[in-house]
Residue, then its C-alpha position, 0 to 999 in steps of 0.5 A: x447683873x455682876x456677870x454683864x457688867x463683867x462681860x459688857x466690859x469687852x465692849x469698851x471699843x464700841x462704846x462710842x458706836x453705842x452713845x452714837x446709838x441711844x443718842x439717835x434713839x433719843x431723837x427719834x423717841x422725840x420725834x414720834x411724840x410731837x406727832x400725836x400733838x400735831x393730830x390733836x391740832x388737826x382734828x380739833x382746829x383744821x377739821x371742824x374749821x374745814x381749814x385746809x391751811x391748818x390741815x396741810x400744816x399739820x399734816x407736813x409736820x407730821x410727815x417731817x417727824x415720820x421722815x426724820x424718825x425713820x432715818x434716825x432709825x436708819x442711822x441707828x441700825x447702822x450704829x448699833x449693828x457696829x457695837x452688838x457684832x463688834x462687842x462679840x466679836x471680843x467677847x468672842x477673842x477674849x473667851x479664846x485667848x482666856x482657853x490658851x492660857x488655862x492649864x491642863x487642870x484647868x482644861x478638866x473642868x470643862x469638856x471641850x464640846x462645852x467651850x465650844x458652845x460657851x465661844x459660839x452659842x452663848x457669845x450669840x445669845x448676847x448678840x442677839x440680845x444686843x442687836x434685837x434688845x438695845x432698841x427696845x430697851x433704851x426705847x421703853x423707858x423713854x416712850x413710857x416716861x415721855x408717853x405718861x408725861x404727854x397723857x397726863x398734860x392731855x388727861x389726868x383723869x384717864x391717865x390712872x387706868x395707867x397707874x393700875x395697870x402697871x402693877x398687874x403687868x410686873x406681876x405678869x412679868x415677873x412671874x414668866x421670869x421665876x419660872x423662865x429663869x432656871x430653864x435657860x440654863x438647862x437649855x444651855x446645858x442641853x446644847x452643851x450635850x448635843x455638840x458633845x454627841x456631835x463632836x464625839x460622832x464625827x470624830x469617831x465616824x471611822x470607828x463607828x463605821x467600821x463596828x457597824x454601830x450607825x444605828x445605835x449612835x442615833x438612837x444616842x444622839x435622839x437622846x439628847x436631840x429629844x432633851x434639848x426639845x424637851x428643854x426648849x419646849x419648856x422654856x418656850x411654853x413659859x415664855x410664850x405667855x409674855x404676849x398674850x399677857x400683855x395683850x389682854x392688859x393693853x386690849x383692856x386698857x384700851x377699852x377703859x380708855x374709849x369708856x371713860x374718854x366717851x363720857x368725858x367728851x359727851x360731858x364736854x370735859x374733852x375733845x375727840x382730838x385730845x382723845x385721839x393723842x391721848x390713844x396714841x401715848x396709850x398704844x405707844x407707852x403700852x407698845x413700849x412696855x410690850x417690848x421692854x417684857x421682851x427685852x426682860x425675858x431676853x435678858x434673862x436667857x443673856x444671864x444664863x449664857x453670861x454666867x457660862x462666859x463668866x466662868x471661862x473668863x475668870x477661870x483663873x490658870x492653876x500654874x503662874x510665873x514666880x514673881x521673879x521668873x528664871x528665863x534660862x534653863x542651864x542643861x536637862x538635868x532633871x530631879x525629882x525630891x520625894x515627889x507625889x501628884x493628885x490629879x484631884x485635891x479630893x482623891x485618896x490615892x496618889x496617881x504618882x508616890x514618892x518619887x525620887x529620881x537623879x537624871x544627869x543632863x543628856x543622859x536617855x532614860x527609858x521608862x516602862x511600866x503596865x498600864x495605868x503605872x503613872x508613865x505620862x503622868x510623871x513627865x507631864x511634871x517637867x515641864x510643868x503640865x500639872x504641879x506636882x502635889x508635894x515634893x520638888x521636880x527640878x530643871x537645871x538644878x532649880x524647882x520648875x516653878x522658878x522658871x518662867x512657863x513659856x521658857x521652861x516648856x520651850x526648853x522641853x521638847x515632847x511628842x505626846x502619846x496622841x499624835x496631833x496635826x493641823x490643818x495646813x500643808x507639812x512645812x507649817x506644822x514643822x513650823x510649830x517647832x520652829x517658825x523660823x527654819x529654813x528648808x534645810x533645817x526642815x529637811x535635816x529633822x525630817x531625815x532624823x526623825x525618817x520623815x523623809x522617806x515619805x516625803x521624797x514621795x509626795x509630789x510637793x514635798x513639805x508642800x503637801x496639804x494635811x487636811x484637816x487632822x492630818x488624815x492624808x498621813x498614816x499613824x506612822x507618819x504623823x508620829x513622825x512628823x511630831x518628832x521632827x516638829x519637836x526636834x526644830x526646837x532644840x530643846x535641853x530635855x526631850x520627851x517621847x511618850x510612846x511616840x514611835x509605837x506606829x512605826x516599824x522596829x527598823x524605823x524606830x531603831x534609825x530614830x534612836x540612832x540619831x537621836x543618839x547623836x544628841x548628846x547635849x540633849x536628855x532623852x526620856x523615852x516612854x516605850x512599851x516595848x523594851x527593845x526601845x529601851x535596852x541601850x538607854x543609860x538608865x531605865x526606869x520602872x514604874x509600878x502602880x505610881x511608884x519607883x519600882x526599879x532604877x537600872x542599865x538593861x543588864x543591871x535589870x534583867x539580871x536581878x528585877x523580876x517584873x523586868x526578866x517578866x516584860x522581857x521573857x514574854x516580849x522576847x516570845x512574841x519576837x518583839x526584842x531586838 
């Protein structure tokens, strides 16, 4: 219950939709229960009298209450349909804006397949509970206690079939729950691996066409089709137990009723019009509880998925602001004291182990190493993509953790190793970088990242529409692209993680001469090629997570045997330049 009350909590807006709501419920619960007194007067006065003035009375009242019950229910519709979209709908922004703020390590905790079902799913169970079970639920408590009222006034004595029959029906209830509770939660989890597929195949649709592997995804995706059935089924078989239970309760209680309710009248201790309200309360009371098991198993499907969106909403960022935030970077100067970093606390082994590393402010620096050697891991410490488990790393002369984030991550500028675009023409992906840019700027960083030579090409120029992912570009340009995107933002430390290994050796050496130019900028470039590096101020050697060499190319190839190792097998292959 702590976790709707977390979650209910967004509804704060839509609240007066919502006294609005159980407001015209209340009246219109009102309503419906003047009727049946009504037809107790007409059967027991108008009928036996054949005195159509009591008949005709009655029955209009009857009609008026029918009337205002139903445009209430109208009205009602209205409201609530107000507050259950509008609740979800923050729910929905909330849950989105609470993704934006998480950290890279917050990011490992979920798979993105299941925040996308915790942001739509889930954010829809609750709406549907909200739209199909607020009725019933403000309603059935209502009816029950106005119901039970009306039939004590008319019979007492029948009104006990009530007294032992509510029990049998919690236990009913709260059996279907034990056994339904824990199965909404796999049933959730189920859908989590479903889309998982889903986003997995259509990603890779081109990879899996091109390996001819069709066949085999479908068999992986009726796997996990075939558990979600499985799940669902389960779910359902408990669950469908609700109606027929209540049923044989209400269907029983009726006959109990006509029994006892004979007697009483052939004893005279009754009228027919009196037994006639009293079925009425009988069947709106027993309708009532019918429906609030419902709301019930309802609920507990909400729990489950409230649960789910309680954890992205509490989910709390790894990295936060210093109490006293620094907002300006001085120069790009970057140090690392004694540095090491787990990704996970539990880990044994240190992806990355003391580093220690002087960067002067606008120096370039290549760095290099094997695969797995902790390249991207390193820089992904500057501007505070992951805190670094012991050590310091240091912007500016000051530890990173003094600044401000969105300061520090604006002043450092990275094309990261996965080329990403958005749906949307070129000019607003460039824009990223900078929102306020104007085509000349645009232009300008295009030409220093060699954007625009495809560019000149397209028709509408920064104009051209991307599609989705940026899939109208080649790999090449998209790196491309990035680079200029990064370079609109000006930033005091830039990062190229293996950025232009898509383009050709010509292009890529245009790109380092004009980044060359910026010499107010300190370049840390990624690179498996060495000829990307060779005319750095310094290259950096990692090995296995560690600082294995620090040097100038001839300072390197002169005394570092891993380094003579890369640049003699490279230099076969005719990759150095």
């Amino acid at each position: 219950m702590h976790d709707l009350r977390l979650i209910f909590g967004y509804s704060k807006p839509y609240r007066r939709d919502l006294l609005v709501a159980v407001g015209l419920l209340f009246f219109e619960c009102g309503c419906e229960m003047v009727i049946p007194i009504f037809m107790s007067t007409l059967i027991d006065e108008g009928v036996p009298a054949h005195d159509m003035g009591i008949i005709v009375r009655e029955g209009l009242l009857m009609a008026l209450c029918a009337v205002l019950a139903l445009i209430t229910g109208l009205l009602y519709a209205r409201f609530a349909a107000r507050y259950a979209n509008g609740f979800a709908a923050e729910l929905r922004l909330a849950e989105y804006a609470a993704v934006q703020k998480f950290d890279f390590a917050n990011l490992d905790h979920f798979s993105t397949a299941s925040l996308v079902t915790r942001m739509t799913t889930d954010a829809t169970v609750l709406l549907n509970a909200v739209n199909t079970g607020l009725r019933p639920l403000v309603r059935s408590p209502v009816m029950l206690l106005m119901g039970l009222g009306m039939a004590f006034i008319l019979s007492p004595r029948l009104t006990v079939i009530f007294l032992i029959a509510t029990p049998i029906l919690a236990v009913m209830l709260a059996w279907i729950v034990s056994h339904v509770a824990p199965l909404y939660g796999r049933q959730q989890g189920a859908v989590d691996h479903l889309n998982s597929r889903i986003q997995e195949g259509l990603t890779a649709i081109r990879v899996i066409k091109a390996f001819v592997r069709g066949d085999w995804e479908n068999e992986q995706f009726e796997q996990v089709n075939g558990e979600l059935s499985d799940a669902s089924t389960e779910t359902f078989r408990f669950a469908v137990l609700n109606m027929p239970s209540f049923q044989i309760v209400m269907y029983t209680c009726i006959v109990c009723i006509m029994w006892f309710g004979g007697n009483f009248i052939l004893q005279g201790s009754m009228s027919v019009g009196q037994l006639t309200a009293f079925l009425s309360y009988v069947l709106q009371v027993l309708n009532s509880v019918m429906m609030f098991s419902g709301v019930f198993l309802q609920m507990t499907r909400s729990l489950a998925s409230a649960r789910r969106i309680r954890e992205v909403l509490t989910e709390q960022p790894d990295l936060a602001n210093a109490a006293r935030p620094v907002t300006a970077i001085e120069n790009g100067a970057i140090d690392f004291e004694n540095v090491s970093f787990k990704y996970n606390a539990k880990a044994e082994k240190c992806a990355l182990a003391d580093i220690t590393l002087h960067i002067p402010a606008g120096a370039t620096v290549g760095i290099i190493g094997g695969t797995g050697s902790a390249k991207t891991t390193l820089v992904q410490l500057i501007p505070r993509l992951y805190d670094a488990t012991a050590g310091t790393v240091k912007v500016g002369g000051r530890d990173v953790r003094d600044y401000d984030l969105a300061s520090l991550r604006d002043a450092v500028g990275i094309v990261l190793q996965k080329n990403l675009l958005f749906s949307g023409t070129i000019r607003d992906n460039l824009k990223w970088g900078n929102p306020d840019a104007t085509d000349d700027q645009l232009w300008a960083a295009c030409r220093a990242a060699h954007a625009d030579e495809f560019l000149n090409r397209m028709p509408d120029g920064l104009d051209t529409d991307l599609g989705q992912g940026g899939v109208n570009v080649s790999g090449g340009q998209k790196q491309r692209l990035c680079i200029a995107r990064t370079l609109l933002k000006h930033p005091k430390v830039l990062i190229f993680d293996d950025s232009t290994s898509a383009v050709d050796t010509a292009t890529e050496s245009g790109i380092r001469h004009a980044l060359a130019e910026l010499t107010d900028v300190t370049k840390l470039i990624i690179a498996q090629r060495i000829s990307s590096v060779q005319s750095a101020d310094l290259i950096v050697i990692l090995e296995d997570g560690r600082l294995h060499a620090v040097g100038t190319h001839a300072e390197l190839l002169a005394h570092d045997s891993i380094y003579q190792e890369i640049y003699q097998s490279q230099m076969k292959g005719g990759d150095a330049q």
